[in-house]
N, C-alpha and C positions, 0 to 999 in steps of 0.2 A: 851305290847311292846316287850316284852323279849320271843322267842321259844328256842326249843332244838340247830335248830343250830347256833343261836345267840350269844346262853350259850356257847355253843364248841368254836364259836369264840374268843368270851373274855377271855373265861378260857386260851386257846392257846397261846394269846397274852400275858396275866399274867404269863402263867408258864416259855416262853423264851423270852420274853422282862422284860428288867431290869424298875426296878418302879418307875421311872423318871418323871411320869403322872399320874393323876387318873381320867382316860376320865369319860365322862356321860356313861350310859346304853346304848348305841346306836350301833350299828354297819352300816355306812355306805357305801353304795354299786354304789352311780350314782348321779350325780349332774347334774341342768343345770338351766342357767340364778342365782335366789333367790331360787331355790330351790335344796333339797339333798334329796335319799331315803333312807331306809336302807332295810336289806336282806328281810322282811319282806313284802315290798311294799308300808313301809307307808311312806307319803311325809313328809318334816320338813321345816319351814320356816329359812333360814338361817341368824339370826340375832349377827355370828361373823364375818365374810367371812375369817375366818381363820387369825382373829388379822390386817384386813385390806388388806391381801395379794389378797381376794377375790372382792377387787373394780370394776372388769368389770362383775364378777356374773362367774357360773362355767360352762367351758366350751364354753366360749364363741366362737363361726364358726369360726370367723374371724381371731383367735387369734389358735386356732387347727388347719385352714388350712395352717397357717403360717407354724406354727413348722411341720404338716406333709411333704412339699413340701422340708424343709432344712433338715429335717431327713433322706430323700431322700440321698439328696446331700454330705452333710459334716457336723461333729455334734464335734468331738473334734479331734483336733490337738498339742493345748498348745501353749502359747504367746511364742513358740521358732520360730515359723513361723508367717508372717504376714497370713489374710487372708479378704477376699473381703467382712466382715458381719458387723466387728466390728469400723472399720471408722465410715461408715455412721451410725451406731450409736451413738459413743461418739459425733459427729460433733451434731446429732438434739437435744444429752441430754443439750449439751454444749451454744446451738443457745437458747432451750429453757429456760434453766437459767440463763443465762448468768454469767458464770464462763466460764474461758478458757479452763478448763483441765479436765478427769476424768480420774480415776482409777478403773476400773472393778474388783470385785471380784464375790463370792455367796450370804451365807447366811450376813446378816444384821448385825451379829456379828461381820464376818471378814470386815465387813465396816470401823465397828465402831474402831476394831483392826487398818486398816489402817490411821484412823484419829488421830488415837494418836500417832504411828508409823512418821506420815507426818507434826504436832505439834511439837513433842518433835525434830527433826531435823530442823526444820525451826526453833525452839529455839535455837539452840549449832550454825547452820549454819549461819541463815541472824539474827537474836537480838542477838547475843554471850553472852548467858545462859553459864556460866562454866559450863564443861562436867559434867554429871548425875546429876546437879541439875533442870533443868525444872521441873515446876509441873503442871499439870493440874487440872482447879476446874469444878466440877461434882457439881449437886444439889441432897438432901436427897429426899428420895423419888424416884429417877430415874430409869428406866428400860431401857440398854442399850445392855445388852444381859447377857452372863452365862457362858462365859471363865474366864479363873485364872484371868485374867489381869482386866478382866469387873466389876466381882464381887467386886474386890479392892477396887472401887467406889462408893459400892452398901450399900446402911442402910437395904437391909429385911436380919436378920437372919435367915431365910430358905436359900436365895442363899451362904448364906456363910460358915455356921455349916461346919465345916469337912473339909472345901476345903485350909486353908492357911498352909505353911505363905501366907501373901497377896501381892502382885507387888506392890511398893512402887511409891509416885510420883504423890496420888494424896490428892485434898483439897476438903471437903464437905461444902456447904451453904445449907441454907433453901431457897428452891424454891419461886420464886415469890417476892424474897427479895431484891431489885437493893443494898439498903445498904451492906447487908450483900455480898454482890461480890465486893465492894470498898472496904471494909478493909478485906476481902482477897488476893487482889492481890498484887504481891510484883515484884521486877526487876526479880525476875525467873519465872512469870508466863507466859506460853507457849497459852493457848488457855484456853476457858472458854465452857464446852460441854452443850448442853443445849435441851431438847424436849420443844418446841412450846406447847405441850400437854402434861404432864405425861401420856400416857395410861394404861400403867399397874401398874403404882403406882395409877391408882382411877378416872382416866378421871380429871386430877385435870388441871384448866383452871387458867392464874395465871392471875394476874392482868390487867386491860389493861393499856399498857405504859410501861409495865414489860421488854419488851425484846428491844424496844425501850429506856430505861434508861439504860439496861447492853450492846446496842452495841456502845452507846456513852462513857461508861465507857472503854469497851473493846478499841475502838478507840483512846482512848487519853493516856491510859497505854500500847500499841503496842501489844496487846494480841489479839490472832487470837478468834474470835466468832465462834461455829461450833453448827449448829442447827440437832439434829437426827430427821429427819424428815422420817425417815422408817413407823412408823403408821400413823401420819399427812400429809404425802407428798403425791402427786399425785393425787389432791381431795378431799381427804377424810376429810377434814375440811369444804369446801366447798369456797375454793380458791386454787390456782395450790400446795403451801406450805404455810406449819400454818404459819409462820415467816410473812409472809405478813398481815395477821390480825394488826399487829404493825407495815407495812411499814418500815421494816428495812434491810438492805443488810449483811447479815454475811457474814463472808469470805470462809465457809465451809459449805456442806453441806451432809449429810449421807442418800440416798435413797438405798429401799430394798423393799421387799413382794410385794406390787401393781405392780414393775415394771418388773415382772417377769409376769403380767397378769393372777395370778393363776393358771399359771402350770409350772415354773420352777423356781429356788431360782437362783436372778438376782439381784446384789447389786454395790452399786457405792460411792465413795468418789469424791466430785467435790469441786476444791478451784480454785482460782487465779493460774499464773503460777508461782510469787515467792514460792508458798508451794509448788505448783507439782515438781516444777523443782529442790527440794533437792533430790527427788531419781532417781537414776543411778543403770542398768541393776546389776541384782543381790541381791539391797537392799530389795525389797519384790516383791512377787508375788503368784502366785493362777495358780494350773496347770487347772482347770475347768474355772479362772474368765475370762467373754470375749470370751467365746468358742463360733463358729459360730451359735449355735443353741439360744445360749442363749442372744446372740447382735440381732438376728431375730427376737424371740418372743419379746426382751425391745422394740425395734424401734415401730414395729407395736401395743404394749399394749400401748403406747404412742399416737398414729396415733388414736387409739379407745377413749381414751380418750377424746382424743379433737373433733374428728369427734362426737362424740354421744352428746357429752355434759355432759360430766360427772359430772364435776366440778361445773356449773351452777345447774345442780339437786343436789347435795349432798348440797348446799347451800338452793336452795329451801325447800326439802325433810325434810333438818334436821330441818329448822325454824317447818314445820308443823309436823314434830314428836315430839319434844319439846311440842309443844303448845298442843298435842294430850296427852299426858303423864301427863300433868298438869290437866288434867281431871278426872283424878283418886285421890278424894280425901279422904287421908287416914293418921293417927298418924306413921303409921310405914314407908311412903315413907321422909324421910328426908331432898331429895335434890336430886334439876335435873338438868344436868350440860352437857358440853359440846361444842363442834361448829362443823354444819353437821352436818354430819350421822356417829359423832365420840360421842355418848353418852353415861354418868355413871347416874342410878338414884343407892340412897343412901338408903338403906335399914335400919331400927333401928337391932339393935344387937338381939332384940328378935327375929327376925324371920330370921333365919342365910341365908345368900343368895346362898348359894348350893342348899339348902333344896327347892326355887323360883324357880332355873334353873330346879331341878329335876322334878316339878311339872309345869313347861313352856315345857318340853319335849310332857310331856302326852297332851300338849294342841298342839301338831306340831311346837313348837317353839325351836330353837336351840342359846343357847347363853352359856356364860361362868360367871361366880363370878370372883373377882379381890378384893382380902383383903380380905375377908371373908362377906364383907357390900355392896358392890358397883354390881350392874349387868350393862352388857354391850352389848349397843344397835347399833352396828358395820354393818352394813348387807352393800351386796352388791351397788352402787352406781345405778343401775338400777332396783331399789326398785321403787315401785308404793304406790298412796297413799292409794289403798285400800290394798295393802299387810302391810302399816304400819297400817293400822288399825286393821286388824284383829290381829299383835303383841301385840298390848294394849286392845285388849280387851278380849285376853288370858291373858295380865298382870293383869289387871282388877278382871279376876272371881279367880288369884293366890292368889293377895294380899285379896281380902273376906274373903279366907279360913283358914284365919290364926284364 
């Protein structure tokens, strides 16, 4: 899998990028639809799309010709100017979820950044929380991103080793607990942030009735619900947002990665107008969020969505990738979990789940470990059933070889 200029490449990247990562052996060079190559020629079946960002598959015409024709035109200016891209975007995000309002940023982090920013005011301003007391409750386990202020909230000791003090303000529960979020909440609590799905805490699927009992709780103690729907949104659960699995309206929502279509970092905070309308020019902003280029690609990676039927197959697909994974039976698969084409199978600790992806590579299969146990079966959302097949039966001859 590995040539000399392969080796040059990695070595290149290890010698001047900081170590932040420790990709697979791979070097890739070209994507299109579920599939990636690398310098080599050889094809890889894409079973992360890049943590969900890769929902419409790579490359997608529709979604290139878009951005080539406004690259063209007008690509950044900065929210000091209005400009003729980003209306009609906010308006079909707005139409489509029905929230009033959203706020544009990039990456998923500074989403996640603005919902707590847009919580803890809507605490001191409309519930008058005495100044700097708000708090915010997070659940253990959570993956919300990797700023000072994220990690705060965060139980894995890799994100945190080294990095505090820590940004004070917030309260941990056990996931999946409704009790455990009633006798946390107190007259200071501002919002209660919540993934539909843990994804990179393990593919972990919490109860059913789980978010349905914390948003009747959140409702009756005046506490804003804020669902991070960055890897479950947009499909990939196999309904428009996980939150709906439980039929529940939160009052927040945090979309990122899918809505960028795979080729730009495209992120959004959507609430009610009481949350939106505590910030006033100056309180926060993003000289990239909302740029003409990147309201062009969300509208239209939206439009793909629904035009293809995105949603409908990741619903379909994942039932029959489930059901195809349970096929493989073996002592060392422990648990198969998920909803859609959002899956974790659970590995036993003997057979460490790097070691699975490393030897899914050599079979044309691209995925990632998550915990050291859990592999994750992510791929684009216009997967076929014979591409799921042949993943599991490359998963098939990894797990023998143990």
């Amino acid at each position: 899998m590995t040539d000399a200029t392969t080796t040059n490449t990695m070595e290149r990247e290890f010698l001047y990028g900081a170590h932040n990562y420790a990709p697979l052996p791979v070097v890739l060079v070209r994507g299109k639809g579920v599939y990636v190559w690398d310098e080599a020629g050889n094809r890889y079946l894409d079973m992360m799309s890049a943590y969900s960002a890769v929902s419409h598959g790579h490359c997608h015409p529709k979604l290139v010709q878009v951005l080539q024709k406004q690259a063209q035109q007008l690509n950044i200016v900065s929210r000091a100017f209005y400009t003729d891209k980003l209306g009609p975007f906010l308006e079909r995000v707005c139409q489509l979820t029905h929230f009033d309002k959203a706020l544009p940023m990039n990456s998923g982090a500074e989403a996640v950044e603005t919902a707590i920013k847009a919580a803890r005011k809507w605490a001191y301003t409309v519930k008058k929380v005495a100044k700097d007391q708000a708090h915010i409750i997070a659940c253990q386990g959570n993956f919300h991103g990797r700023t000072t202020t994220i990690i705060s909230m965060s139980t894995e000791p890799n994100y945190r080793e080294g990095f505090g003090p820590f940004t004070p303000g917030f309260t941990l529960i056990p996931y999946g607990d409704p009790i455990a979020l009633e006798q946390a909440i107190t007259p200071n609590t501002a919002a209660f942030l919540v993934e539909p799905i843990q994804g990179e805490g393990g593919i972990n699927v919490p109860p059913a009735g789980y978010l349905k009992a914390c948003e009747t709780l959140c409702k009756r103690n005046n506490v804003l619900m804020i669902c991070d729907e960055i890897q479950t949104g947009l499909g990939r659960t196999g309904k428009l947002f996980g939150y709906q699995h439980d039929d529940v309206t939160p009052d927040g929502i945090i979309l990122g990665k899918a809505l960028g279509g795979g080729i730009l970092p495209v992120s959004l905070f959507l609430s009610r107008k009481e949350v939106m309308d505590v910030f006033t020019p100056g309180d926060h902003g993003s000289t990239f969020g909302g740029n003409p280029l990147a309201a062009t690609v969300g509208l239209a990676a939206i439009e793909v969505l629904l035009e293809e039927n995105l949603i409908e197959r990741a619903a379909k697909l994942g039932g029959y990738f489930q059901n195809k994974l349970k096929t493989i039976h073996s002592p060392l698969i422990k648990d198969i979990r998920g909803k859609g084409l959002l899956i974790g199978v659970e590995i036993d600790k003997s057979y460490p789940a790097r070691e699975i992806c490393l030897k899914l590579l050599h079979h044309g299969i691209l995925t990632k470990e998550t915990h050291g146990t859990v592999i994750r079966f992510a791929p684009p959302l216009i997967i076929t059933e014979e591409q799921i097949d042949a993943a599991v039966e490359a998963l098939k001859h990894v797990i023998a070889e143990k």
